[in-house]
N, C-alpha and C positions, 0 to 999 in steps of 0.2 A: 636829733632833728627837731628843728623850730615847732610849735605849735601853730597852729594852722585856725584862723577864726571863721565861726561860720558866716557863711553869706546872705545874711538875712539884716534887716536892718536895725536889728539889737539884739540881743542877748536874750532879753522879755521873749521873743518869740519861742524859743527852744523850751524855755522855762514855762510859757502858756503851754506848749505842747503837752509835757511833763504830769504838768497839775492841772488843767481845768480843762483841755479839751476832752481827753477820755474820765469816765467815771467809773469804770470798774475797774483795779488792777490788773484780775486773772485775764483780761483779754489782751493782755502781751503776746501770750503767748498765738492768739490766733493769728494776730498781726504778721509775725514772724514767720508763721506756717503757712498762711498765703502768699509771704512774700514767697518762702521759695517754693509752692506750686508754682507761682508767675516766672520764676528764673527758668526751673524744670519745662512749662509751655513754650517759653521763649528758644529752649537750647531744641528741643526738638520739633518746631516751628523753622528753626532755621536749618538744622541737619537733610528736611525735604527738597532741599535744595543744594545741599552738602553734606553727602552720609559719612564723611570721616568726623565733621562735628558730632552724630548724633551715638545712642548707646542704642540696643536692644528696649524694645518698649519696657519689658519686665524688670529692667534695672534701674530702671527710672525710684529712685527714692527722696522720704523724709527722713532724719534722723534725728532725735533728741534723745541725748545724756545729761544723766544728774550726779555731782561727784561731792557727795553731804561733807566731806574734809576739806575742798576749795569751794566750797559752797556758791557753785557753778548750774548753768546750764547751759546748752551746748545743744543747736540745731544745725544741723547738718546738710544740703541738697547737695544733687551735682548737676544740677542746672546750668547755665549760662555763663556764671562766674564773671567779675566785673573786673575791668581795666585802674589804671588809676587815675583814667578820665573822668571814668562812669562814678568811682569812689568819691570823688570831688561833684558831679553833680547830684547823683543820688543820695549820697551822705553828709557832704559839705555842704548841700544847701537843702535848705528846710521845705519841705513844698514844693520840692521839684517829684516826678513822677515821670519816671522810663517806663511803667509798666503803663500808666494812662496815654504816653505817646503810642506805647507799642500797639496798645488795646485799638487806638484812632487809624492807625498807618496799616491794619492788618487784619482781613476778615475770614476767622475759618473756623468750620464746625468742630474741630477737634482741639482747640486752642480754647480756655479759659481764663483771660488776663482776670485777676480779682482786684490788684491795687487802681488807685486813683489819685491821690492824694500826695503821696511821697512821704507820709506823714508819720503812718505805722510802726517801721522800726522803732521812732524815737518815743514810742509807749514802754519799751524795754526799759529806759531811763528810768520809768516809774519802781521796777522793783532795783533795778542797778544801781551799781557804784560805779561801775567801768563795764565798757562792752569794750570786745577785741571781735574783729571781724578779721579771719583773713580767706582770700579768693583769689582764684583765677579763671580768668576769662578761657572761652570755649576760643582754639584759634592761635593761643596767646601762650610764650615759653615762661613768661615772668608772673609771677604772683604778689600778691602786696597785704601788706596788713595797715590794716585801717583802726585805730584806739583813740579812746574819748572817756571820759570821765564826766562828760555833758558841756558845761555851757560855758566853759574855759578851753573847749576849741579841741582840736584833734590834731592825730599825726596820721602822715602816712609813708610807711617804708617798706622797699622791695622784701620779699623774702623767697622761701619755692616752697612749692605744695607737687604732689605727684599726681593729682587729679584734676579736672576740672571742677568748676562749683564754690560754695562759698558755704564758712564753717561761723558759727556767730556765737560768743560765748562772753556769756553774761556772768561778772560778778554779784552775787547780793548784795543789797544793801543790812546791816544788822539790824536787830528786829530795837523796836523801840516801841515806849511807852501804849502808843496808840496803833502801832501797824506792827504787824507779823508778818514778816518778810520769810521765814524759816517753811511756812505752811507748802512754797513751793519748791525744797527741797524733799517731798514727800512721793517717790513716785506715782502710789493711789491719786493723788492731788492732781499729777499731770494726765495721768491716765482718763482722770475727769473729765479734764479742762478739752484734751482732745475729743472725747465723746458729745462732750456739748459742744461746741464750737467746731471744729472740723472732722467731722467723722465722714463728708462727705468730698472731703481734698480728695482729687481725681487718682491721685498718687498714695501710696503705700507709707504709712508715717512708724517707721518701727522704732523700736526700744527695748533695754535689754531690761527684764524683768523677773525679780527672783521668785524663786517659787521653790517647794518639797514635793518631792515622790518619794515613794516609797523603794529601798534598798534590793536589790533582786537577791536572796537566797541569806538575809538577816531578819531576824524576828527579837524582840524582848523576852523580859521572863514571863510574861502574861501572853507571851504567842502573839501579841499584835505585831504591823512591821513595824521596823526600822525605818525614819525618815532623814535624807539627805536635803540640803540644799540646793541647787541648781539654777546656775543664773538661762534664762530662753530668750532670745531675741524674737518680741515676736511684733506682729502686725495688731495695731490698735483701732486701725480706723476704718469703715465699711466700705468707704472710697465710692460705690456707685449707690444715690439714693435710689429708695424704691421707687419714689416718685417720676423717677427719669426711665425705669420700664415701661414699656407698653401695659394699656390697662388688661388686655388679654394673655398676658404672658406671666398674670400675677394671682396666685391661689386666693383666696376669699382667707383659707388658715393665715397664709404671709399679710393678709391687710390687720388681720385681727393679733398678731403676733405683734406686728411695729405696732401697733395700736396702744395695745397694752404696755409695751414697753416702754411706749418712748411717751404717755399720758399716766400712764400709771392707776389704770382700771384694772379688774380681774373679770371685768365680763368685756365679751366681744361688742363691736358697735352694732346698732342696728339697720345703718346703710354707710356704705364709703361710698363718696364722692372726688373721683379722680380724674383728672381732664387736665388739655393742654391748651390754654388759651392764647390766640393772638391777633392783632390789634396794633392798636399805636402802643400798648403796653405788652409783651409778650411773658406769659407768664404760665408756671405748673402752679397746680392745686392738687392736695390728696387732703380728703377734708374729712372729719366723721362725727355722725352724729350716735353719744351715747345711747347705753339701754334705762341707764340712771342716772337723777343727779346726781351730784357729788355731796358730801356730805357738806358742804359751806358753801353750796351754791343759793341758798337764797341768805345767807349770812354778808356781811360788809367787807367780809376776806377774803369773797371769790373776787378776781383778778377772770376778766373775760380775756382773749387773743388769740390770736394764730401765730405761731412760731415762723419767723419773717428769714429766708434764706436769700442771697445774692451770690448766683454760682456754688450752691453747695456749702457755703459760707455762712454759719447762725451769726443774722445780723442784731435779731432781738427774741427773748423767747416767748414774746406777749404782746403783739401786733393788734392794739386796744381798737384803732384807727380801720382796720381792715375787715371788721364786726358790726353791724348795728348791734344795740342792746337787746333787741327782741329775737335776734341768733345768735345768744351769748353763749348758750350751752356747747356748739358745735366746737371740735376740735379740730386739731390737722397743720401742715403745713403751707405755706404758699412761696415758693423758689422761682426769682426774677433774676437777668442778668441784666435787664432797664432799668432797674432804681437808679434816682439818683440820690447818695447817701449825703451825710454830711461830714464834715471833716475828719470826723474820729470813726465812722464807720460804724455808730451805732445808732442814728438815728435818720431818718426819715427826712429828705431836702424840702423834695417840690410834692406839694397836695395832688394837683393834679394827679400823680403818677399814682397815689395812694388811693382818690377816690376814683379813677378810671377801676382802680382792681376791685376796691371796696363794693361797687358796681355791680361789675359782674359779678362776685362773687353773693349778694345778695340773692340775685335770678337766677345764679345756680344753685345754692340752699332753698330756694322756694320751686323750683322746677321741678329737684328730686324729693323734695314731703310729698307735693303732688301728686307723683310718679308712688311713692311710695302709699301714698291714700288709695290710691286707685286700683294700684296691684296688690295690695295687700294691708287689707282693714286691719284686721287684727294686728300686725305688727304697728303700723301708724297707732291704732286706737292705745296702746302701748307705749310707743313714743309722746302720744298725748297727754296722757295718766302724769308723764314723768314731769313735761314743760309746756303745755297745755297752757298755763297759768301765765308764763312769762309772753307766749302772744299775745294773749289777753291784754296784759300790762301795755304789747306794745301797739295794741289797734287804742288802747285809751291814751296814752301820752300821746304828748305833742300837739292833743289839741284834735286826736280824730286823722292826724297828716299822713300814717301810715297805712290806712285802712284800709287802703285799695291794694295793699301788698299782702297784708295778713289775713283778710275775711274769708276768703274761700280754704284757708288752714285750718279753720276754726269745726270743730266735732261737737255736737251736744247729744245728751241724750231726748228720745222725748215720747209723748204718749201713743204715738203710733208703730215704735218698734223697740226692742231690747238695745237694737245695737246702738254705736252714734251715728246721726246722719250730719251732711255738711247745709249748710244755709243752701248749696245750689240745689242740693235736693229735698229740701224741704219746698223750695219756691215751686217746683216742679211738680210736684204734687199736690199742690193747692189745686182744690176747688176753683171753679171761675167766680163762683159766688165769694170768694173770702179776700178782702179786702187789705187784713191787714197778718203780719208771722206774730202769732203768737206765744207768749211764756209766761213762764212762772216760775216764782221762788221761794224756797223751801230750804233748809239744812240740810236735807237730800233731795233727789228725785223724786224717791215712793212717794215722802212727804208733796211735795210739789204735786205730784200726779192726784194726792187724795184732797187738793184744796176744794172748796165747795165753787169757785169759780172756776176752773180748772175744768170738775164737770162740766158745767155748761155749756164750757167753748167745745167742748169732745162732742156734746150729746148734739151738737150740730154739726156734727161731721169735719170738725176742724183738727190740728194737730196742734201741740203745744209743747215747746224746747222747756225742759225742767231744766231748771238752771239751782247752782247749789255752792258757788265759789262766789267768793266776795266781789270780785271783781266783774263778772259776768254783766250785770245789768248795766254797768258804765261803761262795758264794751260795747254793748249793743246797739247803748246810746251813742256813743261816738261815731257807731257804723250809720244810723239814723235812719238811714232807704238801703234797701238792697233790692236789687230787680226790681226797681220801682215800687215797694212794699216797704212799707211802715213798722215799724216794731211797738205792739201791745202788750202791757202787763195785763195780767188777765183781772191781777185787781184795781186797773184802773176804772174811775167809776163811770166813763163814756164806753164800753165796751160794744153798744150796740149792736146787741144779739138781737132783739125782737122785732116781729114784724111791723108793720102800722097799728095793727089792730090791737098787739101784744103792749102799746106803746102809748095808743090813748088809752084802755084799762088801766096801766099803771101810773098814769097822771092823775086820772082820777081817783084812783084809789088812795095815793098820796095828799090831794088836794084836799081830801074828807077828812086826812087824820093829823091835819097839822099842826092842829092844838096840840095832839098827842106824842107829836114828834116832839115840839117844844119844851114841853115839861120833860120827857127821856131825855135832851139834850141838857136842858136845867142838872137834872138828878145826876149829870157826868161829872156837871162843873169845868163847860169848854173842851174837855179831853177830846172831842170831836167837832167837825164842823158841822155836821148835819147827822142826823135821823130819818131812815124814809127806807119805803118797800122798794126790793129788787123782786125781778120776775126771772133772774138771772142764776139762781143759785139752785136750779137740781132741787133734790131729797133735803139740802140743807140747812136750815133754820135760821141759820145769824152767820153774817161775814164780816169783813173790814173793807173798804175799797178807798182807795188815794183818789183824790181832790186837785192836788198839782202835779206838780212835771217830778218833782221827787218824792217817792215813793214811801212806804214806811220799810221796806227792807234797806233802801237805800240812805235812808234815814238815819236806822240803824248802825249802820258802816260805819258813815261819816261821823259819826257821834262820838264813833271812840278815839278818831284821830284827832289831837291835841290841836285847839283853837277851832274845833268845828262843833261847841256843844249847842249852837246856834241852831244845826239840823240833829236836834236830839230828840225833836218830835216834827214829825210829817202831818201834811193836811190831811186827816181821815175822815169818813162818814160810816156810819153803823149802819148796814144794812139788813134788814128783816126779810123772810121771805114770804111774800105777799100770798102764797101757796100753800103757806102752810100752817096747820090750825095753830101753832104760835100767836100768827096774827091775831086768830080771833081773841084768845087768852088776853091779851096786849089790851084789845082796845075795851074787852068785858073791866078791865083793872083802872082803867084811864074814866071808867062809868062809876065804877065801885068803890077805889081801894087805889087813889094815889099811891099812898105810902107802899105800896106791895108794887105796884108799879115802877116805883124808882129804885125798890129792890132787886127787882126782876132785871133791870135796863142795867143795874149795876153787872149783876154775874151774867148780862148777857156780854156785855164789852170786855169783860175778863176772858169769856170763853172766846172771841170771836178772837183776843189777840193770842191767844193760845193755840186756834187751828191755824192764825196765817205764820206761827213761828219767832212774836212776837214774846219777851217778856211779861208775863204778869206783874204789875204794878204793886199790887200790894197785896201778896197773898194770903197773909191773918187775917187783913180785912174781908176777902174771898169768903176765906173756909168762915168766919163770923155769920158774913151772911146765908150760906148756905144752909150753917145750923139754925138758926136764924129762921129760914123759910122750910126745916124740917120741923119746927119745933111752934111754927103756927096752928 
């Protein structure tokens, strides 16, 4: 019989099919397997209306064979089976799609058309040299075989089959320089390819599969048994996802089991999130959030996404688009039968469709941390510990844009209780008198807790968030007001503890020593902008307090990041505590004994950047001077 050309309007088409529409090979095979779920829905779709088309539900199958000496593969359904009408539109022409008409002409809950496209089959050409299809129509006494070697056209001639359904079998193509074509005569290899890609086909996808048991009543000379061969036809695929159960009908053990399985943790998550959303986008989520990161989760190889299903169907296994960055850690699926895909069925059409889910599923990752904050500190403060950090990141990116998403997620420790409290219950707590949320920075808490400014905001009955992560204070910033409240570093030098009276005292007292400040400032050589008494510092002697809007911990940060050695020093002032006999020391030396005075002013700025956490500049010179003033 003639060869038969395709209907499409060049050859180029069949051959873009081949090579650049799909990018992965191994999804031949998914293609394939969808197709015949769709024949399989189609034949018992129609049987509800004619039960001599239809089988017993249970006999409803997939089949794939591998035969490594015809270096074959070989999918099996007994679905539908096609005429050699149907062969001529669905295979003779490129882009045509029975299953996308059937899908449009036909609405029922127990029907899952997956094709669209009409496109699928001809990703088989990617490992093939020749497919042979043959089928029979449901209805239909005659059967036909359909062959092609690709884009030099097809035949199609009568033959019989004794079932209905459609058999598809693929020649390989031989392996060559750059491609290994061999890899899928391996049956492990298919066994794979169906676990990632259809493990949730509605329908039973079996295969025969060899395996050893041991010999009933033979043993070796070491008493162990004897092992036979034994080929088992068995069921590869899970056919119903978990996600398609009811959330009540599903153990906490079965969430943490797929969990681990199918993410590849060994500890269970610390909340699943499982819902059925619908909308103009109708869509299942089973989502989880870990107990750890992973080990390359803040390395450049973590890969964020949700594993993207369409009917049961692995559209992608890393749905980047379906995540903000600052819920990058969370796992899970999300399963639509609205997407609209793109031609090869691995990517993503219309945005809309993506960011209506991407959406919701934001407000539902922030509804249940919430849920999770509130019912249960210790686990959240756990979840915090792990990804804590990455909120962080994402109330500062973007400019401060997401803030009003992530602040009330946010846990600090601080000097009113062991535990963490949230920003809403810090504001809650405020005094009426307290103006502004205060904190502080330190390498740790304790340290934060024991700064000499720190006391003071305490010893007025205030609370102060110890902050201890780099990023912390340019969150805070970025947040800017919360409940109408301001955020203060404790060592900013405007803190305005004091009263009126507390406040013309320490003008004055200042205004008398400002010769003395000037030469302390002289003796630094600019390391600060100013010199001058605080009334603000407790029990404690000498501090450091910030001058501008960037701080010296902030300072610090930005210094190490490449092109910022610009903020490698902060505006600071040395502050003395007007309170205490230091002072007097100070201004007897400023009467007496310059030179012992710009000694003194030296290891006082050493010490002071040593209690806020700061570097010592030049520690020889330090211990110099201190021997130095032991040795006067």
């Amino acid at each position: 019989m003639a060869k038969k050309q395709f209907k499409t309007e060049s050859r180029k088409m069949l051959d873009m099919m081949i090579n650049s529409v799909y990018t992965n090979k191994e999804i031949f095979l998914r293609e394939l397997i969808s197709n015949a779920s769709d024949a399989i829905d189609k034949r018992y779709f129609r049987s509800l209306t004619d039960s001599s088309l239809g089988l017993p539900r249970e006999e409803y199958a997939i089949t794939i064979a591998v035969d490594k000496d015809a270096r074959t593969i070989t999918v099996t359904d007994n679905g539908c089976g096609m005429t050699d009408k149907d062969l001529e539109q669905n295979l003779g022409t490129i882009a045509h799609s029975d299953s996308g008409e059937f899908k449009s002409d036909n609405k029922n809950d127990n029907i899952s058309i997956i094709g669209q496209f009409g496109v699928g089959f001809y990703s088989a050409f990617m490992v093939s040299s020749r497919i042979v299809v043959t089928t029979r129509a449901i209805g239909s006494d005659v059967a036909y075989i359909w062959e092609s070697e690709g884009v030099d056209g097809y035949t199609i001639t009568e033959t019989e089959k004794d079932s209905f359904g459609t058999e598809i079998v693929m020649y390989l193509k031989e392996d060559a320089e750059n491609e290994t074509y061999s890899e899928f005569m391996d049956a492990y290899r298919i066994q794979g390819l169906i676990k990632k890609y259809s493990d949730y086909i509605r329908y039973p996808i079996r295969m025969d599969v060899e395996t050893s048991r041991p010999v009933e009543g033979k043993e070796g000379e070491d008493s162990t048994p004897e092992y036979e061969t034994v080929v088992e036809n068995r069921t590869l695929n899970s056919m119903v996802p978990i996600w398609h159960r009811k959330a009540s009908d599903v153990s906490e053990e079965e969430y943490a089991d797929f969990y681990k399985a199918h993410f590849y943790d060994t500890q269970s998550p610390l909340r699943t999130i499982h819902a059925r959303m619908e909308g103009s986008v109708e869509y299942e989520m089973l989502l989880f959030v870990p107990a750890n990161a992973p080990y390359d989760y803040y390395s450049k190889d973590y890969v964020k996404g949700i594993q993207l299903y369409s009917d049961g169907v692995m559209i992608m296994e890393k749905c980047s688009d379906l995540l903000p960055d600052y819920f990058n850690f969370v796992r899970g699926v999300v399963d639509s039968s609205d997407l609209t895909l793109n031609i090869s069925r691995e990517t993503l059409q219309q945005n809309y469709q993506v960011k209506t889910i991407a959406k919701s599923i934001e407000k539902k990752i922030k509804s249940e941390l919430l849920k999770m904050q509130k019912e249960d500190r210790e686990k959240y403060e756990s979840f915090f510990k792990a990804f804590g950090a990455q909120l962080k990141y994402g109330v500062y990116s973007d400019y401060g844009t997401h803030k009003d998403v992530l602040q009330d997620l946010l846990v600090f420790r601080s000097t009113s209780s062991d535990r963490y409290i949230t920003l809403k219950e810090y504001v809650e707590a405020m005094p009426e008198s307290q103006k502004s949320i205060y904190y502080a920075f330190a390498d740790t808490p304790e340290l934060a807790a024991q700064l000499p400014r720190t006391q003071a905001v305490v010893d007025k009955g205030y609370d102060v968030l110890l902050l201890c992560d780099d990023i912390d204070e340019f969150a805070l910033g970025a947040i800017n007001i919360y409940s109408e409240k301001g955020f203060k570093n404790v060592t900013a030098g405007d803190l305005d503890l004091s009263t009126d009276e507390e406040k013309d005292a320490l003008k004055q007292a200042n205004e008398e020593c400002t010769d003395m400040f000037t030469a302390m400032q002289e003796a630094l050589d600019g390391k600060v902008k100013a010199v001058r008494f605080s009334s603000s510092l407790g029990e404690h002697p000498v501090s450091l307090s910030s001058e501008g809007y960037i701080s010296a911990e902030m300072a610090r940060i930005l210094s190490k990041m490449p092109g910022n050695e610009m903020f490698a020093n902060a505006e600071m002032a040395l502050e003395i505590n007007m309170n205490h006999k230091l002072s007097d020391t100070l201004k007897k030396l400023f009467a007496e004994d310059k030179d012992k005075l710009a000694l003194y002013t030296k290891i006082l700025y050493a010490q002071a950047r040593q209690i806020s956490g700061l570097e010592i500049e030049n520690p020889v010179e330090l211990s110099n001077l201190i021997c130095q003033l032991m040795t006067d």
